[in-house]
Structures are given as structure tokens and as C-alpha cells.
FIMIVEX-174494 format. One record per residue (C-alpha): residue number from 1; residue in three letters; chain; x, y, z. Coordinates in nm, 3 decimals. Layout:
<pts>
<pt><i>NUM</i><aa>ala</aa><ch>A</ch><xx>X</xx><yy>Y</yy><zz>Z</zz></pt>
...
</pts>
This chain:
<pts>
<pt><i>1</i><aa>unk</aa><ch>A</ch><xx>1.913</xx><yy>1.319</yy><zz>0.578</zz></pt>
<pt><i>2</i><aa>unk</aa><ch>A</ch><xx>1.792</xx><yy>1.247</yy><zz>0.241</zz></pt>
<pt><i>3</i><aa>unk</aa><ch>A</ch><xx>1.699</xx><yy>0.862</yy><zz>0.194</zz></pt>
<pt><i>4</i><aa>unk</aa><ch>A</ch><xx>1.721</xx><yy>0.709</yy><zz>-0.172</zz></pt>
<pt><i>5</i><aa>unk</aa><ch>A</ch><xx>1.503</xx><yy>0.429</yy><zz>-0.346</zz></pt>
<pt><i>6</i><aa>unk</aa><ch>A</ch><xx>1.808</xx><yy>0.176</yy><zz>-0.447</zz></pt>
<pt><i>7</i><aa>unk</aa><ch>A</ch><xx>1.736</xx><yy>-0.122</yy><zz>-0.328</zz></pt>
<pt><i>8</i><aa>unk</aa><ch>A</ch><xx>1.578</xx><yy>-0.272</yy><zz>-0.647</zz></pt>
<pt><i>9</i><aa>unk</aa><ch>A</ch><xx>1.429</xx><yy>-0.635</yy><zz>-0.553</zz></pt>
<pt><i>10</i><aa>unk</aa><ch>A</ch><xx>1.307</xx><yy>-0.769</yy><zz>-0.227</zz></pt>
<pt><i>11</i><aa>unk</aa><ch>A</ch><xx>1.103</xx><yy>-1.034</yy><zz>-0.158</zz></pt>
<pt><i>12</i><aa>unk</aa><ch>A</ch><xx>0.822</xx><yy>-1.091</yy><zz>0.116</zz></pt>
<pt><i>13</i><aa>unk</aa><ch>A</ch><xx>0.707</xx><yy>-1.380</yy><zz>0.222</zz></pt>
<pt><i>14</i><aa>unk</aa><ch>A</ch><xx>0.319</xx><yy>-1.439</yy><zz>0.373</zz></pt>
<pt><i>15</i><aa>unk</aa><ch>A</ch><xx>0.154</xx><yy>-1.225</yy><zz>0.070</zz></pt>
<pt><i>16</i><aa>unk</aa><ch>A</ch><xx>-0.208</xx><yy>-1.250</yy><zz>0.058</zz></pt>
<pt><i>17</i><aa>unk</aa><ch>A</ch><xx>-0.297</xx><yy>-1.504</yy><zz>-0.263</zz></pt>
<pt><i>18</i><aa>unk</aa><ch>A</ch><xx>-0.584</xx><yy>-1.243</yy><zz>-0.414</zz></pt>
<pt><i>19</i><aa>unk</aa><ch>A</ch><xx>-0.352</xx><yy>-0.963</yy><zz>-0.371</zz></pt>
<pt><i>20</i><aa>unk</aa><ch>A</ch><xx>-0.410</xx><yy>-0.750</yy><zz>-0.656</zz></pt>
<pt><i>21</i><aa>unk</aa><ch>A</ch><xx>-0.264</xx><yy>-0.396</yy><zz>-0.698</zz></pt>
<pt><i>22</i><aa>unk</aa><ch>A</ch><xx>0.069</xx><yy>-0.305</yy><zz>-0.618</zz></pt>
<pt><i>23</i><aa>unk</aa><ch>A</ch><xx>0.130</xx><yy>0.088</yy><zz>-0.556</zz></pt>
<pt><i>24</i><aa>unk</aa><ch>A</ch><xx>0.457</xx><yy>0.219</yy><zz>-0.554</zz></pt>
<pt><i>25</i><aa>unk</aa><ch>A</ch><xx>0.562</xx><yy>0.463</yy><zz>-0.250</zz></pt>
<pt><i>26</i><aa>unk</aa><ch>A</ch><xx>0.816</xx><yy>0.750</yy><zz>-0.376</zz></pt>
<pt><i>27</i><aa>unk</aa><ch>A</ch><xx>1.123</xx><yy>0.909</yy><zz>-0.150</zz></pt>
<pt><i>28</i><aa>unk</aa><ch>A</ch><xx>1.119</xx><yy>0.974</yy><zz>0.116</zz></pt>
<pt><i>29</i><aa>unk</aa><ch>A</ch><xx>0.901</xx><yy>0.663</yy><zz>0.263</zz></pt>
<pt><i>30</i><aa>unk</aa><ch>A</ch><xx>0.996</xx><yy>0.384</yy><zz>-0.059</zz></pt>
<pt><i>31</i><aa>unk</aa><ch>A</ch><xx>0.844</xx><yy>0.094</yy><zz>-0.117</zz></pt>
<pt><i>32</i><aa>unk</aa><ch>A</ch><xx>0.491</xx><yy>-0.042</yy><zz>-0.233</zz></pt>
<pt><i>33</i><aa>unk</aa><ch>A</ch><xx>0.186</xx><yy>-0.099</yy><zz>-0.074</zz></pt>
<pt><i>34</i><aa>unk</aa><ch>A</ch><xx>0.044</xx><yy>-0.442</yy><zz>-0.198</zz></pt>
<pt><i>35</i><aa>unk</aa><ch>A</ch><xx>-0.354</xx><yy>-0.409</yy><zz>-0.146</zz></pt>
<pt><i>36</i><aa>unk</aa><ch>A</ch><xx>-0.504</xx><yy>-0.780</yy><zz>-0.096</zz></pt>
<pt><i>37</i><aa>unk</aa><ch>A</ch><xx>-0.859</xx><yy>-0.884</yy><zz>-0.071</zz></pt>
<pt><i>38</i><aa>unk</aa><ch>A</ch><xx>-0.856</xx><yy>-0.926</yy><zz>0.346</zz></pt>
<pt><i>39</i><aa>unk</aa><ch>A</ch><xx>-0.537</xx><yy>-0.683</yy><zz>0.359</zz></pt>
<pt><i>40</i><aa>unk</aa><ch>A</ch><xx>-0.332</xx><yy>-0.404</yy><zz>0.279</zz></pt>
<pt><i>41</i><aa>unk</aa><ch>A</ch><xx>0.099</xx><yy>-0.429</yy><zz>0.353</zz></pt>
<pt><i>42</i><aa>unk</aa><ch>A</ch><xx>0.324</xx><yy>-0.182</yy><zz>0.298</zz></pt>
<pt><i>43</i><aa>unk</aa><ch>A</ch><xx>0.694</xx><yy>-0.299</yy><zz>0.276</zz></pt>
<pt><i>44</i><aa>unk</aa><ch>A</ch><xx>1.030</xx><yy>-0.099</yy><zz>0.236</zz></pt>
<pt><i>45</i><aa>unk</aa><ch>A</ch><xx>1.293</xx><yy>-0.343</yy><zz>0.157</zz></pt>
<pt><i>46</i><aa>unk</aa><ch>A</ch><xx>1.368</xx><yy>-0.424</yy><zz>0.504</zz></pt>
<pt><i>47</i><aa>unk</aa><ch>A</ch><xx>1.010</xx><yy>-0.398</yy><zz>0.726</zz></pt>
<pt><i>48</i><aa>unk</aa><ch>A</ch><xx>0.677</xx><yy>-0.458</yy><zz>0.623</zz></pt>
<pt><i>49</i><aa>unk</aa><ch>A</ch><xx>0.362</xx><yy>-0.343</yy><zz>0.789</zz></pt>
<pt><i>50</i><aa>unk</aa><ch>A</ch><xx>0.045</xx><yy>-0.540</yy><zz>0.720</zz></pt>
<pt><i>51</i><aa>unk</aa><ch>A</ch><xx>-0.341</xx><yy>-0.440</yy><zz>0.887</zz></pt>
<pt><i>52</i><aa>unk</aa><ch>A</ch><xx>-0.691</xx><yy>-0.628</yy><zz>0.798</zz></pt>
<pt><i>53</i><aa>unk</aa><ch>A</ch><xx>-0.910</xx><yy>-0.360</yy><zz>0.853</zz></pt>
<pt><i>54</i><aa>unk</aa><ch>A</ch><xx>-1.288</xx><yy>-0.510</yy><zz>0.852</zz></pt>
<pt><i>55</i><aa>unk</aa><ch>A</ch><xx>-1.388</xx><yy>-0.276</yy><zz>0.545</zz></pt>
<pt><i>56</i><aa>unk</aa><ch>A</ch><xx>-1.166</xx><yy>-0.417</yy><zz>0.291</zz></pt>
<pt><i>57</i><aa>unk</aa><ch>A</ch><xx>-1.348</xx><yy>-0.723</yy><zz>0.261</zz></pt>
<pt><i>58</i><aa>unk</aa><ch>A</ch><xx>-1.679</xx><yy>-0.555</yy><zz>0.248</zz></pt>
<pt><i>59</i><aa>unk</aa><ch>A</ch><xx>-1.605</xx><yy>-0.470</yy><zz>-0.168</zz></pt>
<pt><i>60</i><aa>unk</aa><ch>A</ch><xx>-1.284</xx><yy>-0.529</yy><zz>-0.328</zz></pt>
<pt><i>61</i><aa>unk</aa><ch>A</ch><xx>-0.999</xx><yy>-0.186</yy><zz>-0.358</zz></pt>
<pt><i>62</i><aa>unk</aa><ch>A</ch><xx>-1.009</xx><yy>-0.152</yy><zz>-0.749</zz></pt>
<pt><i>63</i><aa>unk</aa><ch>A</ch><xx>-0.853</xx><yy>0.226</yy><zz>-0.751</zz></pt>
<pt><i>64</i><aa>unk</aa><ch>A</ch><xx>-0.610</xx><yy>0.428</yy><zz>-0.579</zz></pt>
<pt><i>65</i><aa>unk</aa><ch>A</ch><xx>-0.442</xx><yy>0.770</yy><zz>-0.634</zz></pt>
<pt><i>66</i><aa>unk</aa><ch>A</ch><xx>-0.182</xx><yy>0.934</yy><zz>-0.478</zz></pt>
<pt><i>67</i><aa>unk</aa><ch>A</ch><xx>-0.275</xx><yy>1.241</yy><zz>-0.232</zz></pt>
<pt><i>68</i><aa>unk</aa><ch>A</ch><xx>0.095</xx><yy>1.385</yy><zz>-0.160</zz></pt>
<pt><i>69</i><aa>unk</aa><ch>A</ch><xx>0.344</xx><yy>1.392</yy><zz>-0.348</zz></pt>
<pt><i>70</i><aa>unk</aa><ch>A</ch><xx>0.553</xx><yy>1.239</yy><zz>-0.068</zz></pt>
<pt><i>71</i><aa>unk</aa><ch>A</ch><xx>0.386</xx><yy>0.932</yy><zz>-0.067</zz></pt>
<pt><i>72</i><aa>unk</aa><ch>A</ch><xx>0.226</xx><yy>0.941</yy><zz>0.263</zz></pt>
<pt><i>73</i><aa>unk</aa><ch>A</ch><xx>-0.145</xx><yy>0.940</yy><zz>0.177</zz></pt>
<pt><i>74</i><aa>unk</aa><ch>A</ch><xx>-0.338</xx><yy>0.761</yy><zz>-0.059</zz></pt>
<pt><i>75</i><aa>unk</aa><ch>A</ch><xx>-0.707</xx><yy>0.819</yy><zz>-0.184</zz></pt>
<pt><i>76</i><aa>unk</aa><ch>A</ch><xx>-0.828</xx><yy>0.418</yy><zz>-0.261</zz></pt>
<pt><i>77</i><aa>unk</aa><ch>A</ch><xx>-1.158</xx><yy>0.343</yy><zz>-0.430</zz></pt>
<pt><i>78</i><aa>unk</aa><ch>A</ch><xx>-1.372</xx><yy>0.002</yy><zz>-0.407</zz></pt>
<pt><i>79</i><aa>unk</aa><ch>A</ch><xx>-1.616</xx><yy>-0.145</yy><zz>-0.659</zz></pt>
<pt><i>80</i><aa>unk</aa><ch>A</ch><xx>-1.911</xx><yy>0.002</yy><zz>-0.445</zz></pt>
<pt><i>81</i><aa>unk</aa><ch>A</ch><xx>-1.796</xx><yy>0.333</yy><zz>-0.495</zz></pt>
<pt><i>82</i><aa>unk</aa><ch>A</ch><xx>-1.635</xx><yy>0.403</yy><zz>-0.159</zz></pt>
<pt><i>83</i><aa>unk</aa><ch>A</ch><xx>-1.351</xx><yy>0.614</yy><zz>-0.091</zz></pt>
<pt><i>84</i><aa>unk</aa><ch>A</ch><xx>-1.118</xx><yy>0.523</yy><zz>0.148</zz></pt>
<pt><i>85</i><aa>unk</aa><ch>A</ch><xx>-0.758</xx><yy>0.702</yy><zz>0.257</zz></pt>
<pt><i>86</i><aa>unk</aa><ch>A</ch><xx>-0.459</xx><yy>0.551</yy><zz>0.338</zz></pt>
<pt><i>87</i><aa>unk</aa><ch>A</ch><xx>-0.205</xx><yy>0.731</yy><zz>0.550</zz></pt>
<pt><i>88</i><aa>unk</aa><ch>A</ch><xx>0.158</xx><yy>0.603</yy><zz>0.620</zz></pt>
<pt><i>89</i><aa>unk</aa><ch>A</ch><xx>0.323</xx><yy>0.728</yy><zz>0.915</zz></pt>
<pt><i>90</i><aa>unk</aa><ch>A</ch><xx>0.707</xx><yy>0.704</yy><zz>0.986</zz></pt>
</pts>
């Protein structure tokens, strides 16, 4: 089953207030991944996923590039020069 990006606003709710980089997530995941200062949430339209791992807020995520071309990893980069990857599962 092939699943399509249509859906083209939704709104969440609870968003960190220093969020600032929004990465958009291709077919067949969709969505965006909204990296805060404390955070990183992934939402799809209809769910959202949010974890605060400890490392964020050790330097602030000022990079990111996509690994697959599926969307399911990301390669993110903070200020200190760290390199950190991302990996959405279904």
C-alpha cells in the first residue's frame, strides 16, 4: 500500500517555545520533525512522537541532513560539532 503526503496543514499543540528547525519527512513516513532546544517531535498529521534525550540540551541541533531517501534516518549536527542520528521507526 502506497501512502501519500496530502494532508497539507495540521496543527500541534504543546510545541517546545525555542523550537527551531523544522525538517520535512518524505513518503512513505510524512510529516516533519520539529527539533527544540530540550526536544525533538516528529508528527504525521494525526500522531506525534516527542523524546528529551539528555544530549540535546548539552549544545543546541543547528544542522541536519537526510541519510535515506525514505526519510527514516537523519544525520543532525550541534554547535559543538557533534553528530548525532536520528532514526524513525514505523
Amino acid at each position: 500500500m502506497r501512502r501519500v503526503c496530502t494532508q497539507p496543514s495540521w496543527k500541534q499543540d504543546n510545541v517546545e517555545t525555542e523550537a527551531s528547525m523544522v525538517i520535512p519527512v518524505p513518503e512513505p513516513l510524512c510529516g516533519a520533525i520539529i527539533i527544540g532546544q530540550e526536544s525533538i517531535l516528529y508528527h504525521d498529521g494525526n500522531v506525534y512522537v516527542a523524546v528529551a534525550p539528555p544530549v540535546i540540551k548539552q549544545s543546541t541541533i543547528v544542522c541536519y541532513a537526510p541519510v535515506d531517501a525514505n526519510g527514516s534516518r537523519y544525520l543532525l549536527g550541534d554547535m559543538a560539532g557533534h553528530l548525532f542520528m536520528l532514526i524513525l521507526e514505523q
